[in-house]
C-alpha positions as CSV (number, residue, x, y, z in Angstrom):
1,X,-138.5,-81.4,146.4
2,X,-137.8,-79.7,143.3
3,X,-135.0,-77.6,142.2
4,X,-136.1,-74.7,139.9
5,X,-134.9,-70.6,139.2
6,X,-135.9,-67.1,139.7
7,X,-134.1,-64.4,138.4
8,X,-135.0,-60.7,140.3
9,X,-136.4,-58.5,137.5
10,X,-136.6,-55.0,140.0
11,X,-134.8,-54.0,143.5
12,X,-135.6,-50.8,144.9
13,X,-133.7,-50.6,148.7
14,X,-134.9,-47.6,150.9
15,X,-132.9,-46.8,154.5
16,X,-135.9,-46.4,157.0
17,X,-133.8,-45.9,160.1
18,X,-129.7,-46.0,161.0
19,X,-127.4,-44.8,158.3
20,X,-125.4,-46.3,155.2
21,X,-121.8,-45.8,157.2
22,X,-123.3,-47.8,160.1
23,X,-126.4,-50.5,161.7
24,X,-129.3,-49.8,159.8
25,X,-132.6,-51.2,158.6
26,X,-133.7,-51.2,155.1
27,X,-136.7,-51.6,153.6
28,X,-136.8,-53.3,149.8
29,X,-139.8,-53.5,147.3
30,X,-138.8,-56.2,144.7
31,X,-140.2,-58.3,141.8
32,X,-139.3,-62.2,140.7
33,X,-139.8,-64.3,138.2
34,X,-140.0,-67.4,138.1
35,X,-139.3,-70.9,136.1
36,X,-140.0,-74.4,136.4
37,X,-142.3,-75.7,138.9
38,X,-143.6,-72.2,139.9
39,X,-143.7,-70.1,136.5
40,X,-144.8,-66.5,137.1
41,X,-144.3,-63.4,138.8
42,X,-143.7,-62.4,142.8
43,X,-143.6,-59.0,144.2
44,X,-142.1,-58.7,147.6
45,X,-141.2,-56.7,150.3
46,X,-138.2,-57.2,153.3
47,X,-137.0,-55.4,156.1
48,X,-133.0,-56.4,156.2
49,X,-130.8,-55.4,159.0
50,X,-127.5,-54.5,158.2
51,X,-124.9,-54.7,161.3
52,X,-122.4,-52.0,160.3
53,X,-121.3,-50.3,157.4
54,X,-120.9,-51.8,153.8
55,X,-123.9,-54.4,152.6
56,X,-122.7,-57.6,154.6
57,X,-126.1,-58.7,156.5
58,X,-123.3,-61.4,158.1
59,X,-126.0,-64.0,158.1
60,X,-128.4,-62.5,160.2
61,X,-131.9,-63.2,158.9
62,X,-134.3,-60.7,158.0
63,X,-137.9,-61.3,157.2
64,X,-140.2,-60.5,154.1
65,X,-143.6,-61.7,152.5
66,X,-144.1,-62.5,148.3
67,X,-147.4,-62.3,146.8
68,X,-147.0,-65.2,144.1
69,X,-149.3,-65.2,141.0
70,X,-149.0,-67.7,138.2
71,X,-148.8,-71.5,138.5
72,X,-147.6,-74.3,140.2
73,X,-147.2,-77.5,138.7
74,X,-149.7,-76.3,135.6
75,X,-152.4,-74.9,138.5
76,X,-153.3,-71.4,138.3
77,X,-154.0,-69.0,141.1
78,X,-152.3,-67.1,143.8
79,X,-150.4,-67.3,147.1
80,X,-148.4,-65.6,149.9
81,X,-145.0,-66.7,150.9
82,X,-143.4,-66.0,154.3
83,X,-139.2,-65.3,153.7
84,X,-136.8,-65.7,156.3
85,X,-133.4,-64.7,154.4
86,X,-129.6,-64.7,155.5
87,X,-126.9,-62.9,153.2
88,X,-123.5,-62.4,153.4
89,X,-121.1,-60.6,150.8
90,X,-121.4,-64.3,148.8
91,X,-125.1,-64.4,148.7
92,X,-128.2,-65.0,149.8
93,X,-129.8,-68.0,151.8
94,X,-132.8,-68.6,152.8
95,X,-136.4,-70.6,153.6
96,X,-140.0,-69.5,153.0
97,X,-143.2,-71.2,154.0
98,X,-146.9,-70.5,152.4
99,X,-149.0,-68.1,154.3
100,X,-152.0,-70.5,155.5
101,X,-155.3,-69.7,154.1
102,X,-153.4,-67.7,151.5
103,X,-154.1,-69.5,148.4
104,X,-156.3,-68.2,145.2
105,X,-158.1,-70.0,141.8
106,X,-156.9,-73.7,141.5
107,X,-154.2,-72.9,143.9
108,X,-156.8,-72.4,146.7
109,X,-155.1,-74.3,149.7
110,X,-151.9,-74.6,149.1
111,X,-149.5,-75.0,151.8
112,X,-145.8,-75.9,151.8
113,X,-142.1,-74.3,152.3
114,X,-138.9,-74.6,150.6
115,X,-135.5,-73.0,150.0
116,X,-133.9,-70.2,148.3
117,X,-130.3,-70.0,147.5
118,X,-128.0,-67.1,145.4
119,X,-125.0,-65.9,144.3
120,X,-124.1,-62.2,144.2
121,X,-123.3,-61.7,140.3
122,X,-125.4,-65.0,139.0
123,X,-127.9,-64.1,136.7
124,X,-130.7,-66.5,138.6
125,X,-131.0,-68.2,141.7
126,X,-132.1,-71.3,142.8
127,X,-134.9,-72.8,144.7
128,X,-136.9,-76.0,146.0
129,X,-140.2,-76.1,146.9
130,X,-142.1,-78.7,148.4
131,X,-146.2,-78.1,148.7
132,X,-149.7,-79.8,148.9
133,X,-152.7,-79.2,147.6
């Protein structure tokens, strides 16, 4: 495992159904990028589910899926990411796993999962990722 950083460069949240003042689901279009093993760039999207007013998901996990494009480990190419995420007013928590068969260029079969971890008001967050080639 390796421990590494992404910091979110864009967050744009959207109510689809419910309202701000109670449940709802929102949907978000984001964009990461990212240091150390993976260096590049992922644009994302999530559907969170917020139980009540305010912006406390109170750990319940929402999904989301990250189209990755840069390198790991010096290898170049592409890949999709599967995000299960849990936040709370402190931060967010969370696992992904690579999509299977989702892999571009050098990074052409790829598979592997890891861990995402922030804190609200920190300028990056951390992560681990463990893969194969």
């Amino acid at each position: 495992m390796s421990e590494n950083t992404f910091t979110t460069a864009a967050w744009d949240e959207k109510i689809v159904a419910g309202a701000e003042d109670t449940n709802r689901v929102a949907h978000v279009h984001s964009k990461n990028k990212y240091a150390g093993l993976i260096e590049g760039e992922g644009t994302s999207d999530y559907l969170l589910y917020y139980p009540g007013a305010g912006y406390d998901g109170k750990g319940i996990t929402s999904s989301g899926l990250e189209w990755i494009e840069g390198s790991v480990d010096g290898r170049e190419g592409a890949f999709v990411v599967r995000h299960e995420v849990g936040f709370d007013t402190e931060g967010v928590h969370g696992t992904w796993t690579v999509v299977d068969g989702s892999g571009t260029g050098e990074l052409a079969g790829i598979s592997g999962s890891g861990t995402i971890s922030s804190t609200f008001g920190e300028p990056s967050s951390a992560y681990t990722f463990d893969y194969q080639l």
